[in-house]
N, C-alpha and C positions, 0 to 999 in steps of 0.2 A: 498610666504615664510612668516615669523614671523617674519620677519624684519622691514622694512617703505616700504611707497609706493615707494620709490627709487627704490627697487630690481625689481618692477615691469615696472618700468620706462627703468630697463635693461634689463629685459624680451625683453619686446617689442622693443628696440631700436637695442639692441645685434644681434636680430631673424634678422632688417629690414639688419643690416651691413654684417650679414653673407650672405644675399641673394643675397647684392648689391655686396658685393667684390666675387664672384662666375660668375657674369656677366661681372666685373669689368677688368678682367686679372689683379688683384693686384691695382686695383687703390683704395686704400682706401680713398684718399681725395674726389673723388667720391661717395665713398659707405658712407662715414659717411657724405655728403652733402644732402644725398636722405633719407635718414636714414627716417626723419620724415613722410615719404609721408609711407613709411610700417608703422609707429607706428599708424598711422592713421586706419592702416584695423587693426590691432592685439589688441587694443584699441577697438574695439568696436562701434569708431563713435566718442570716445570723442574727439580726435581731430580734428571732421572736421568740429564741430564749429568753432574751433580757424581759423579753412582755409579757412572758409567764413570769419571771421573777421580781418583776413588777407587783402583779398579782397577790404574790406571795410573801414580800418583804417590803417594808414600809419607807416609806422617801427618807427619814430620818434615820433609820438602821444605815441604810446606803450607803448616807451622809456620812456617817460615824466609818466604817468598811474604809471610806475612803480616806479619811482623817490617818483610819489607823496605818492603811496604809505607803501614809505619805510620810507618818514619822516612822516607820520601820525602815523602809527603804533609803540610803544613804545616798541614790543615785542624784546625779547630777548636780552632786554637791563638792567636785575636785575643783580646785580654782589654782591659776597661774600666777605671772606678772601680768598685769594687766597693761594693754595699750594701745595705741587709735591709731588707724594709717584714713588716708581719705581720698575716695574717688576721683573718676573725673571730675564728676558732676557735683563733688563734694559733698555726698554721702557719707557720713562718720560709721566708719569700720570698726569692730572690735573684736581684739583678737588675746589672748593669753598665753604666755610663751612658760613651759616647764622647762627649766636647763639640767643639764647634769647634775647628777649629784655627785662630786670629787670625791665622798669615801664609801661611793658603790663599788669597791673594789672585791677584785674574787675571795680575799680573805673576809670577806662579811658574808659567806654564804651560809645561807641557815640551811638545816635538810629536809624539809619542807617546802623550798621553794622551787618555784620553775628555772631550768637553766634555757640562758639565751647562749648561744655559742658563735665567736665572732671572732674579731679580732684582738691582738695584742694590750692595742691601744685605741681607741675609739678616734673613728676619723671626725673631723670636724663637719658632720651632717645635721640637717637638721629637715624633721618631717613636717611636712604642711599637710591637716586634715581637714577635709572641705566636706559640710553635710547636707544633705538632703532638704526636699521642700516641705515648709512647714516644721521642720527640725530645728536644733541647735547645737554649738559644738558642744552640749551635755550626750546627744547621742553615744558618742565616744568614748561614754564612762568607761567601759568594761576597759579599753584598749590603753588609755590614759591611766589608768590606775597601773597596770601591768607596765607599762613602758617609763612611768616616774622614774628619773632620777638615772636610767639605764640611756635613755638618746634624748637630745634635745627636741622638743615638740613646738608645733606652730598649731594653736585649735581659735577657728574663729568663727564669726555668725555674719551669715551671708545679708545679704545688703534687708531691710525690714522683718530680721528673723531675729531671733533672741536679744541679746543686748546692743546690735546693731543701729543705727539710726535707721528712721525711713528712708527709703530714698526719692533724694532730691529731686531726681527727673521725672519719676511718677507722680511727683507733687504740682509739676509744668503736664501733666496730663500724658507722660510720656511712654510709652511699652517698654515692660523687662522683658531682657534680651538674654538669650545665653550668652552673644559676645561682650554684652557687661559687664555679665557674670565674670566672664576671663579675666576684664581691666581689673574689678574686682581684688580679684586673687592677686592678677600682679602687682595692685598696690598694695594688698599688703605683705606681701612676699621682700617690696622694696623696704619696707617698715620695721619688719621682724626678724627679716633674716638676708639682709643686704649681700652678706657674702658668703662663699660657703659652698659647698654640694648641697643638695635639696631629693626630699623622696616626696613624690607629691600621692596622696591616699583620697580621694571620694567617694563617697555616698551617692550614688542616683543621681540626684542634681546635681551632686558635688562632682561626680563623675565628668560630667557633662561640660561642667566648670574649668575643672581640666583640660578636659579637651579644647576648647574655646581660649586656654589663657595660650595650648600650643600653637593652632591655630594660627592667634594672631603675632608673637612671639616666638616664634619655633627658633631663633638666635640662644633666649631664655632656656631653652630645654636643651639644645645642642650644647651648652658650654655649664649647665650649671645643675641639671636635671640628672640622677645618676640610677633611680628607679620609679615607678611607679605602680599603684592600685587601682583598680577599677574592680568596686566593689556593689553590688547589684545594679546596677547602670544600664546605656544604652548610648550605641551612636545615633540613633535615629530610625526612623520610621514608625515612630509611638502611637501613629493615628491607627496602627496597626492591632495595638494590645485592645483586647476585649475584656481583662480584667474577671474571666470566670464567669461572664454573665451570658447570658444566652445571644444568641443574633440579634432578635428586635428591641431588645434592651440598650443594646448600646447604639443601634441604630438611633432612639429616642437619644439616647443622653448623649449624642455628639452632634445632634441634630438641634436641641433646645437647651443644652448648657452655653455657649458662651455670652449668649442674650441675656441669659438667667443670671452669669455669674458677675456682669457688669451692672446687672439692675441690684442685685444683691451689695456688692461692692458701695455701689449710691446710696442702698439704706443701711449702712454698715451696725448703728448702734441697734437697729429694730431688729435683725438677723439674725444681730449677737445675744439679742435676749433669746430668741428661736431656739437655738444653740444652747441655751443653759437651759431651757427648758425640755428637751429631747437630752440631753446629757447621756442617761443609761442606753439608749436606743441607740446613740451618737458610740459609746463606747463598745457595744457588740460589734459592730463595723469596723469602726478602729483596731480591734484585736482582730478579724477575721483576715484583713488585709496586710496587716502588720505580721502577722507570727501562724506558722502551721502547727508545728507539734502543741500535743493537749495539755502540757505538763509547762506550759511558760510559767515561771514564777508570777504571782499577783502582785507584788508590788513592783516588777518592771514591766509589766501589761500598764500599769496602773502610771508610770515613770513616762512611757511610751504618749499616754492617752494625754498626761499634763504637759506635752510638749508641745504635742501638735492644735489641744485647742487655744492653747496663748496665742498660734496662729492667729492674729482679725483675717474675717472674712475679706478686708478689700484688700489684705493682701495674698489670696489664697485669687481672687478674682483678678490681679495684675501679674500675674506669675502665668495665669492658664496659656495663654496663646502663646506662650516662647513655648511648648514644651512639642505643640505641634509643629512647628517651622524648625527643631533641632534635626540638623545632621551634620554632623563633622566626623564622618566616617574617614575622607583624605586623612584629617588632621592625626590619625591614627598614627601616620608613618611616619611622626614625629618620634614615635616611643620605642623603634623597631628596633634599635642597636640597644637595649639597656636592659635590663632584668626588671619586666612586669609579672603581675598577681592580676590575674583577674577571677573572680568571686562572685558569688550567686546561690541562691536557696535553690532547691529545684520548683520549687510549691508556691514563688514570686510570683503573684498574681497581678506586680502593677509594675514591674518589669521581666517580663518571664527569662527565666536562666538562660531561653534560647538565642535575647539581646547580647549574654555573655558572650554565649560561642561564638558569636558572630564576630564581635572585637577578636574571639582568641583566634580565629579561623586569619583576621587579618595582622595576626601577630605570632605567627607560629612558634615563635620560641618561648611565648609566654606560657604562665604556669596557670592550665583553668583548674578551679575547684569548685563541681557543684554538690552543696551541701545539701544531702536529704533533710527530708521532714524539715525545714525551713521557709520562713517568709521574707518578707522585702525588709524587713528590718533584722537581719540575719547577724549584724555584730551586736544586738542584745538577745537575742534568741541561742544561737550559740556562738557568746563570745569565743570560750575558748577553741574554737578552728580559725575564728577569724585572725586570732593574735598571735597560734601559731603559724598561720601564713605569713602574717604580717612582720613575725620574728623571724622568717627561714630569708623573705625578703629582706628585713634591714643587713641580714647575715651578708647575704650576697650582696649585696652595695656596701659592704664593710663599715656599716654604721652601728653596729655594737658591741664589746669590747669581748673579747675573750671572760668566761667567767661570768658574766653580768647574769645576774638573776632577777628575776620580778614576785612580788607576795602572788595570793591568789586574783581571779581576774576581780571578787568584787571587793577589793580592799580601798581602800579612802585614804592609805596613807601616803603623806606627801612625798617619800622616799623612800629607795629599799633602803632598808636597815638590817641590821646583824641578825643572825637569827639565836 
């Protein structure tokens, strides 16, 4: 799917519970304790490093590896102003807005920093970043660090993701919807940045999210909309992606996951012990879907891995069926007169790059870039192409100032500063 390597992480874990509690006569605490040894075949193999290194190093060493590298790692630790827009349905949204910094000016340029090259004066833009499923707007560490203080940013967490509230309608037993997802956005679009030129940037679902707020909205993007990203995403046809696995693989897991993932969803707290107890098994997976090259840093493999299990399961289980009924391919033609980026790993195994083409095939003035040796989670794998695309974009919709520089991509601090 178009979402994070999470959905794939329920692919294969879904597939192993459905097979186990079939054996089981109803013992789920069984079948979600075994869980990991199927993710291991449905996976490919990526797990069964982890199960030699199981073997080999002790639950407690593990424990510690990950401690350590949770305080080394400073991601997903940049924070905004914080503040609430609300649904239809009255879903409490949250979102964190970074503003200009007034003495990011080009006489503070240090010679160590990245130059962003733009205009005179920074036009009154501001960017909306929409992420991924099972993500949060911490995804966008790398990008939010680099762009502080240089453009106004919008980073928010989609409706039962990060600091977001549940949402209201699936508590009425209701289905998430991509065109939701869109009101979504446009409330808090209404919330955060009322007026103004707007560059709108997604992730996968966030991608999706986009397209859905054009969609329903396309007044919204004709008068106020001045660029956009589609960054490893998809219009549609996701029933399509095989995600690396062989034919009868996925024939099985599209076949017994969405039974699997609403029975799951119902024993949510039993599932989630499952889930803690596969952890390492849980975490081979996660990187294999998430990132290609063999050189990812360990503590944003590790950054990557604590986002997506804060995911609960029942909402990893209320998100699946929108993602097979997306296509807002029309809605495309909403972005046709404006400077788009659209972006993609080539080695996206849970939206293949070839989703990209497709958007750039119906956007020919857009700008594709597929990134080698990259996976679906490509703006922490290699931020820096993503932020210079991201930079050559804000360039061309005149949203950063002549001058304007950023530290490097993993700095934390709240503004550029002098150098």
């Amino acid at each position: 799917m178009s979402e994070s390597s999470a959905e794939v992480v329920a692919h294969a874990a879904s597939a192993a519970v459905a097979a186990s509690a079939a054996g089981a006569a109803g013992g789920w605490r069984r079948a979600t304790g075994i869980a990991g040894v199927a993710i291991g075949v449905v996976a490919a193999g990526a797990a069964a490093g982890v199960a030699l290194e199981r073997m080999t190093v002790g639950r407690g060493m593990r424990q510690k590896a990950r401690l350590a590298l949770d305080s080394a790692g400073p991601y997903g630790s940049l924070r905004g102003m914080p503040g609430k827009a609300f649904a239809d349905d009255g879903t409490e949204l949250y979102y964190e807005v970074d503003d200009l910094d007034p003495e990011a000016a080009p006489a503070a340029i240090g010679p160590r920093r990245r130059r962003l090259f733009g205009r005179k004066a920074p036009a009154p833009v501001t960017v909306v970043f929409s992420h991924g499923y099972c993500l949060s707007q911490d995804s966008w560490h790398f990008q939010r660090a680099a762009l502080r203080g240089v453009v106004r940013t919008v980073h928010w967490d989609q409706r039962s993701h990060g600091r977001s509230g549940r949402g209201v309608a699936q508590g009425r037993d209701e289905a998430v919807t991509i065109e939701q997802l869109g009101r979504d956005l446009k409330a808090v679009i209404d919330a955060a940045a009322p007026e103004g030129p707007i560059v709108l940037v997604g992730h996968s679902m966030g991608g999706m999210t986009v397209m859905a707020l054009a969609d329903q909205y396309p007044e919204l993007v004709r008068e106020r909309v001045v660029g956009v990203a589609f960054v490893g995403t998809s219009s549609g046809r996701l029933g399509e992606v095989n995600y690396g696995l062989p034919v009868a693989g996925v024939n099985v897991v599209r076949r017994v996951l969405p039974g699997v993932l609403k029975a799951m969803g119902q024993r949510a707290e039993l599932v989630e012990k499952g889930r803690r107890a596969t952890a390492d098994l849980f975490a081979g997976v996660i990187k294999r879907y998430s990132f290609a090259s063999r050189d990812v840093d360990p503590a944003v493999a590790r950054f990557a891995e604590r986002m997506i299990e804060s995911t609960p399961i029942d909402v990893v289980a209320e998100y699946y069926p929108a993602f097979n009924d997306h296509d807002k391919t029309e809605a495309l033609a909403h972005f046709a007169d404006m400077p788009v980026l659209v972006l993609a790993g080539v080695q996206d195994l849970v939206t293949p790059s070839e989703h990209s083409e497709a958007i750039a095939d119906l956007l020919p003035d857009a700008e594709l870039v597929l990134v080698p040796d990259a996976g679906h989670l490509v703006m922490l794998e290699h931020p820096e192409v993503v932020t210079d695309r991201l930079a050559d974009l804000l360039t061309r919709t005149g949203a950063v100032p002549a001058g304007a520089t950023v530290k490097g991509y993993g700095s934390t601090s709240s503004t550029a500063q002098p150098g």
